[in-house]
C-alpha positions as CSV (number, residue, x, y, z in Angstrom):
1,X,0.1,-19.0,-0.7
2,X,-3.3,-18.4,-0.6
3,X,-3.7,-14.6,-1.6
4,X,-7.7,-14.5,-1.8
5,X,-7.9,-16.5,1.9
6,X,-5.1,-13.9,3.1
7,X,-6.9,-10.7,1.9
8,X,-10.5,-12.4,3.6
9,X,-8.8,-12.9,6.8
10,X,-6.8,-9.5,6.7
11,X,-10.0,-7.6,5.7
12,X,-12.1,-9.0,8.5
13,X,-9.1,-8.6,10.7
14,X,-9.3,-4.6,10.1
15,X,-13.3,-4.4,10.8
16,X,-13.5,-3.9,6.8
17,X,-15.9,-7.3,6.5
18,X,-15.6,-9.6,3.9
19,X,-14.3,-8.7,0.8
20,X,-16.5,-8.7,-2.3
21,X,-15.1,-9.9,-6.1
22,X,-16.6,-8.3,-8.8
23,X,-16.0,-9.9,-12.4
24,X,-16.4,-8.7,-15.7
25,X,-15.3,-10.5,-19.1
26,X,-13.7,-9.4,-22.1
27,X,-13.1,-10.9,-25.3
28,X,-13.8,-13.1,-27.7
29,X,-15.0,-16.8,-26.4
30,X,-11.7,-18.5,-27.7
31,X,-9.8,-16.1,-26.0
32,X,-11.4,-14.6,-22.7
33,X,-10.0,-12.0,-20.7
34,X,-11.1,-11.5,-16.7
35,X,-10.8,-8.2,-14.7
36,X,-11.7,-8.8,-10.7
37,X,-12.0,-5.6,-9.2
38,X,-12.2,-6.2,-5.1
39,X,-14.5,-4.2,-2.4
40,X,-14.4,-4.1,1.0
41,X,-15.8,-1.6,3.3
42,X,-17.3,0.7,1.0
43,X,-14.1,1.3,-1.3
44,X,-12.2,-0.4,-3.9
45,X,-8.8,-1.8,-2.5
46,X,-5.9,-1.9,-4.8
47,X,-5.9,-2.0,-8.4
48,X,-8.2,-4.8,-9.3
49,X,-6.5,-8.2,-11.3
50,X,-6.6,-9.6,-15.0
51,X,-6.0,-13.2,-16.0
52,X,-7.0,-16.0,-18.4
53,X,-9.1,-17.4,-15.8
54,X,-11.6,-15.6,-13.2
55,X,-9.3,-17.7,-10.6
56,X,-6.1,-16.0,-11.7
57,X,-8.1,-12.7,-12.1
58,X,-9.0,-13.1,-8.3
59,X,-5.7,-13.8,-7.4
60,X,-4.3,-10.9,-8.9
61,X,-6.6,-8.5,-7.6
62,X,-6.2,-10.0,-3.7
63,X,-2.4,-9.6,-4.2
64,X,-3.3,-6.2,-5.3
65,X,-5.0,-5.7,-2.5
66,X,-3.6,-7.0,0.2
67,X,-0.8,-5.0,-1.1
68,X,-2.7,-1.8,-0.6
69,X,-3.7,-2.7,2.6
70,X,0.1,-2.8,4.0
71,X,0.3,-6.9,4.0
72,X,2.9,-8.1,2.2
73,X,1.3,-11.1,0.1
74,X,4.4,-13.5,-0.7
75,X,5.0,-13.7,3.1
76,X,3.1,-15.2,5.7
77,X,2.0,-12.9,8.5
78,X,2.5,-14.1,11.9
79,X,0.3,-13.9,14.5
80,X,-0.1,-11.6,17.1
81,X,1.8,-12.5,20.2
82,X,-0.1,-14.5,22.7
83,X,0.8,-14.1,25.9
84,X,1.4,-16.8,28.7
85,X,-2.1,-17.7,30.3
86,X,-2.9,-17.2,33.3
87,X,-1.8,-20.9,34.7
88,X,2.1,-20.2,33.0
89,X,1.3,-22.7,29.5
90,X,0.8,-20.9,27.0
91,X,3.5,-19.4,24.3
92,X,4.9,-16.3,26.1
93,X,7.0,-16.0,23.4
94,X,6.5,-14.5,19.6
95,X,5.9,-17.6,17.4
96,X,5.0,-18.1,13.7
97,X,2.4,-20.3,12.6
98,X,1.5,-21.0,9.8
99,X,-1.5,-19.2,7.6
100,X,-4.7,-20.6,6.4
101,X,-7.0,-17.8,5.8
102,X,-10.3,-19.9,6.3
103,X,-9.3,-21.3,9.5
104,X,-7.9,-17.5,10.8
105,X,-11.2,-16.1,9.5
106,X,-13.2,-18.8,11.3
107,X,-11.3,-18.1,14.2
108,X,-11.9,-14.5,14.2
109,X,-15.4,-14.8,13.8
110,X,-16.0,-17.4,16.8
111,X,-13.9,-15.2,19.0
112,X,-15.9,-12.1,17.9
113,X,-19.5,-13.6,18.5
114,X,-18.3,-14.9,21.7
115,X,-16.8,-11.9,23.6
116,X,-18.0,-10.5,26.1
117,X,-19.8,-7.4,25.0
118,X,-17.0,-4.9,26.4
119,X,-14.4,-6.8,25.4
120,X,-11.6,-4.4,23.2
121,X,-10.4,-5.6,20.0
122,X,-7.0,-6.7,21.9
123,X,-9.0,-9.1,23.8
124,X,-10.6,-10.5,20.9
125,X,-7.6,-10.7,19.0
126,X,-6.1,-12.9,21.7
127,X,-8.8,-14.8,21.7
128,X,-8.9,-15.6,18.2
129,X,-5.0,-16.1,18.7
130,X,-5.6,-18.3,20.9
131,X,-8.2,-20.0,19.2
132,X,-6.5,-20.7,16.0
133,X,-3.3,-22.1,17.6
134,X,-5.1,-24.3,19.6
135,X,-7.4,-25.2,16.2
136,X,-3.8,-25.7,14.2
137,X,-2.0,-27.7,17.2
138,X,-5.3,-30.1,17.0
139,X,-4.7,-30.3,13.4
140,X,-0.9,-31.3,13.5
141,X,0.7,-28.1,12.7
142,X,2.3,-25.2,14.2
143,X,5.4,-23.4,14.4
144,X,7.5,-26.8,14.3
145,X,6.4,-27.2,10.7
146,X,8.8,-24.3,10.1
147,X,12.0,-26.1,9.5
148,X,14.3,-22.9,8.9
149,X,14.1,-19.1,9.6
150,X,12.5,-17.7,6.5
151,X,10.9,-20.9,5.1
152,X,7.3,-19.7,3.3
153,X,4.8,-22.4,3.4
């Protein structure tokens, strides 16, 4: 799991823009504490992280906040439905694919600078949909790389 990539992609998927990571540090040098307190939107989202390590402090504070922000942070989400296109291919179908949060955000953003400029956030989220599955299916993996209901990559 990548909770930091998650919480990006989530944030930018609710129109919050990307999350900022603030850091401060505690402690003596032979024993440093980090507290990340995360921002997006204007507000401070969850409780904020500690750890040993700014990377484990970042960690914390994205599970904390995607948390707050009604994502669950051990699971993968799946993606929005897709439906059929217009020639019948296409999934028609609900599938789960795997999550990167890089790839989802980069996908998001191509789909946002290229739609058309009354496009509705529905149509943009198919797009970007669309756009990652294709991206992932280039790549080698999709929903085949699920081997059993349940399985968390």
């Amino acid at each position: 799991m990548n909770a930091k990539g998650d919480l990006i992609a989530r944030a930018l998927t609710l129109g919050l823009g990307a999350p900022t990571f603030e850091a401060e540090t505690h402690g003596p040098p032979h024993d440093r504490r980090f507290r990340v307190t995360v921002r997006a939107g204007g507000q401070v989202l969850g409780e904020g992280g500690e750890g040993r390590s700014k990377r484990d402090a970042e960690r914390a504070a994205s599970e904390s906040a995607l948390r707050a922000l009604g994502s669950e942070p051990s699971l993968p989400p799946s993606l929005p439905d897709v439906p059929a296109t217009p020639d019948g291919e296409g999934p028609g179908a609900p599938e789960r694919w795997p999550i990167y949060g890089a790839v989802l955000a980069g996908a998001l953003d191509a789909a946002l600078e290229f739609a058309p400029e009354d496009a509705t956030l529905d149509d943009v989220r198919r797009r970007a949909a669309r756009l990652y599955r294709d991206l992932l299916g280039e790549l080698g993996h999709g929903p085949d790389d699920l081997e059993r209901p349940g399985d968390v990559l």
